[in-house]
Residue frames relative to the residue before (quaternion, step in Angstrom):
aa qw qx qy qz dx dy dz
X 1.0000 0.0000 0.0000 0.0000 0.00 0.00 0.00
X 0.2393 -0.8245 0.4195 0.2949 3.51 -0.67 0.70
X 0.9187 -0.1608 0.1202 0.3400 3.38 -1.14 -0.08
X 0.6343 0.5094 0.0391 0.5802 2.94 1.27 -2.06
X 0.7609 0.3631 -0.2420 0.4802 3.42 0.34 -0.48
X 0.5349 0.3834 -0.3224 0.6803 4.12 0.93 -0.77
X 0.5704 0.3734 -0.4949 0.5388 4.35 0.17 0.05
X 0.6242 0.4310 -0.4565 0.4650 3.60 -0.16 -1.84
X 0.7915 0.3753 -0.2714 0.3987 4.01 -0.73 -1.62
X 0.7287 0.3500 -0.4267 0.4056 3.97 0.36 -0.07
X 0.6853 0.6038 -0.2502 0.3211 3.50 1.54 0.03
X 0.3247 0.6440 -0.3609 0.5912 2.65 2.48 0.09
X 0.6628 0.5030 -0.4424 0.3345 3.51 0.01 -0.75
X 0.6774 -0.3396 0.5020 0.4169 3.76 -2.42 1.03
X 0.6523 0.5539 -0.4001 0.3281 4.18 -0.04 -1.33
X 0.7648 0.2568 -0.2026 0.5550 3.45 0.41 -1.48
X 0.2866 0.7061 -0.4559 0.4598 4.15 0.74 0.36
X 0.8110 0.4626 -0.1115 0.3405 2.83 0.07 -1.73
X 0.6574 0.4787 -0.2086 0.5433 3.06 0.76 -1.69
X 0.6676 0.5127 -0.3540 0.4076 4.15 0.37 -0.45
X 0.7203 0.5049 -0.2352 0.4133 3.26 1.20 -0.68
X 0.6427 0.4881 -0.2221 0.5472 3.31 1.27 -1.11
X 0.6323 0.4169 -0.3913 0.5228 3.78 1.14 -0.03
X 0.8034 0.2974 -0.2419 0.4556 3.38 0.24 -0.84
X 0.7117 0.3624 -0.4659 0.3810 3.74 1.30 0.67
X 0.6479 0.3911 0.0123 0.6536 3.30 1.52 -0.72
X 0.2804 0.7687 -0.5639 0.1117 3.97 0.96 0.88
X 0.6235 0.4943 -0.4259 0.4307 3.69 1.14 0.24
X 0.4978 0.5929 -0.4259 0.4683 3.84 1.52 0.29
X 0.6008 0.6742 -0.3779 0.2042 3.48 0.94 -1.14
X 0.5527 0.5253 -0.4079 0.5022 3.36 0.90 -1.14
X 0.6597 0.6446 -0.2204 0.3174 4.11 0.32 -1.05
X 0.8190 0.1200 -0.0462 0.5593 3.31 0.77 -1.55
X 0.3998 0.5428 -0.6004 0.4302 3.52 1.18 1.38
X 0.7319 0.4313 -0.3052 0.4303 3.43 0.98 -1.59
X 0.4492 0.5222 -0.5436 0.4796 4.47 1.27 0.10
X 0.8134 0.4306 -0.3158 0.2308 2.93 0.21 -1.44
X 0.5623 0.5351 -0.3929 0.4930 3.67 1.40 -0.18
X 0.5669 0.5205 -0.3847 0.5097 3.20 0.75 -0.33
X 0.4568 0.3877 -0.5810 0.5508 4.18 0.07 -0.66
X 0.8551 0.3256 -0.3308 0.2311 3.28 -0.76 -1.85
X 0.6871 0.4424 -0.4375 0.3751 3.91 0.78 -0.09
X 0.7941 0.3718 -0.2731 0.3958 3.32 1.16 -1.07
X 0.4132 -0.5280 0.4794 0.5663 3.45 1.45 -0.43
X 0.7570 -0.3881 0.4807 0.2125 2.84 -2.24 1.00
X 0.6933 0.4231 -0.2399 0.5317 3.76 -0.19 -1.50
X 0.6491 0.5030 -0.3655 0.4383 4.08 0.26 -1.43
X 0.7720 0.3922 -0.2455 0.4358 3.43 -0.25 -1.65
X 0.7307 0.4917 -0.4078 0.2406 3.89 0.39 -0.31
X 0.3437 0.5612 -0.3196 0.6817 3.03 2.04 -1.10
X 0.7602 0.3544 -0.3743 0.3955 3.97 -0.90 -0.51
X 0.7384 0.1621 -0.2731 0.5949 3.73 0.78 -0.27
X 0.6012 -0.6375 0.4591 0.1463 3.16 0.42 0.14
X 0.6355 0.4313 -0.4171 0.4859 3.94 1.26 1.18
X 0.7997 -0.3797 0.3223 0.3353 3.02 -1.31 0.24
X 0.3869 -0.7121 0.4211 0.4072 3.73 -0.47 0.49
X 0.3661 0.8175 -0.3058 0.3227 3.43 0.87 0.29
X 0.6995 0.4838 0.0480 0.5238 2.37 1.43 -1.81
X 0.7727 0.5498 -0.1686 0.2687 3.15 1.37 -0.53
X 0.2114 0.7823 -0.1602 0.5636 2.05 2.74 -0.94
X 0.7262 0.4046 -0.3249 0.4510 3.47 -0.50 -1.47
X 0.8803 0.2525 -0.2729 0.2948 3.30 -0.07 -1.02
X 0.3995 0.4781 -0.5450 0.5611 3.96 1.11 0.17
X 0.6778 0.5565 -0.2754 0.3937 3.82 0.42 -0.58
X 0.5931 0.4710 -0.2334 0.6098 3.52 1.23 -1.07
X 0.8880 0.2342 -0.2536 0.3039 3.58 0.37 -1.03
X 0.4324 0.5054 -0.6005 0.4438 3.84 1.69 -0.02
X 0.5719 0.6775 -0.4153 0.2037 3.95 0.69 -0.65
X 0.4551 0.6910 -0.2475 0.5041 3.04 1.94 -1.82
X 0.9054 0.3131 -0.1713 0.2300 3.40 -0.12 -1.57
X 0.5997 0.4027 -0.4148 0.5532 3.45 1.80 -0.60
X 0.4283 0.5794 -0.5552 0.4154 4.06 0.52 -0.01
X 0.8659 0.3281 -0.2259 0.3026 3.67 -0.04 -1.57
X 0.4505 0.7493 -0.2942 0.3861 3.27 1.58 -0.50
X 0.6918 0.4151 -0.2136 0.5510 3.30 1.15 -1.94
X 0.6955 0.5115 -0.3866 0.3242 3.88 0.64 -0.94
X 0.5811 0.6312 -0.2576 0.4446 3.36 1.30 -0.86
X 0.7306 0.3806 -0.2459 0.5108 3.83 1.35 -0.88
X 0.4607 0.6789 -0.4383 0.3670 3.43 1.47 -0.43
């Protein structure tokens, strides 16, 4: 598969969605819900919510919002 084509099919996907939307609605969050979302993955999920204080739900979303952030700009950046 070339290059172009393994990009084109990962840009179809809900992941790289996501990450397009939350930039091109919210491009003054991005810088934010990359540096949370590194945080979940260092402090754990369960840790980092107790430490801010939301719901693990919430916290979810945003490790979610920001692997989205990062697998969006990645592909947009090789495109």
């Amino acid at each position: 598969m070339a290059k172009e084509e393994l990009i084109g099919s990962m840009s179809d996907s809900q992941l790289y969605s996501i990450g397009a939307y939350f930039c091109d609605s919210h491009p003054d969050l991005v810088d934010d819900v990359l540096k949370q979302s590194v945080e979940i993955e260092r402090d754990g999920l369960a840790r980092w919510a107790k430490k801010e204080k939301v719901e693990e739900s919430v916290a979810l979303q945003t490790l979610i919002t920001g692997l989205s952030v990062r697998f969006y700009t990645a592909l947009a950046s090789d495109a």
